[in-house]
C-alpha positions, 0 to 999 in steps of 0.5 A: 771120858777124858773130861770126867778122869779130869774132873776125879784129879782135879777133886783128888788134888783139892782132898790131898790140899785139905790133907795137908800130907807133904813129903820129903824125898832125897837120895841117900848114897851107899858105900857099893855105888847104890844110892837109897831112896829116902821118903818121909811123909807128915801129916800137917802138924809134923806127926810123921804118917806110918802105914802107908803103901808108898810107890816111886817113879824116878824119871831119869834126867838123863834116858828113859832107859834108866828110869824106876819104879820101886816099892819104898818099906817103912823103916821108921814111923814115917820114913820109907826106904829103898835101895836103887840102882841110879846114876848121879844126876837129876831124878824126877820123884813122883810119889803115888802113897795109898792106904787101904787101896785107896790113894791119899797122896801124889807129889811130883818132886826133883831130887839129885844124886850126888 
């Protein structure tokens, strides 16, 4: 079973690569200590992507207990927003993005919160 959840990555990574989705993720700081989780999603072209169901992870550089999960909201065609409770400091982002159930997009990224 192990060789076949391997086998459905590796096919899930070659269909995302024919996609040619990216994603730019950054923390945007607020006035109340916050900081705003900013994800925007194109597709090759640069026609920014609308619609979609965006989930973050954000792994803590600094203990697991800091670490998140977090529904990001479309405020703008393709620009999904969230407000988080995070340190400054170097964030790992993993994006999981799916439309109608299904996952389109993955990404693996750092950002910092200055």
């Amino acid at each position: 079973e192990r060789g076949l959840a391997y086998d459905r990555e590796i096919a899930q990574a070659r269909v995302q690569e024919e996609r040619g989705w990216q994603a730019q993720g950054s923390f945007a700081p607020k006035s109340d200590g916050k900081a705003e989780l900013v994800v925007s999603l194109t597709d090759r072209n640069g026609k920014m992507l609308s619609g979609l169901d965006v989930k973050a992870h954000l792994t803590s550089s600094i203990a697991r207990k800091h670490d998140l999960d977090v529904a990001l909201h479309e405020v703008s065609a393709g620009e999904y927003r969230v407000d988080v409770d995070a340190a400054s400091g170097s964030w790992m982002l993993d994006l999981v993005v799916m439309q109608n159930g299904e996952q389109m997009f993955r990404s693996h990224n750092r950002v910092t919160l200055r």
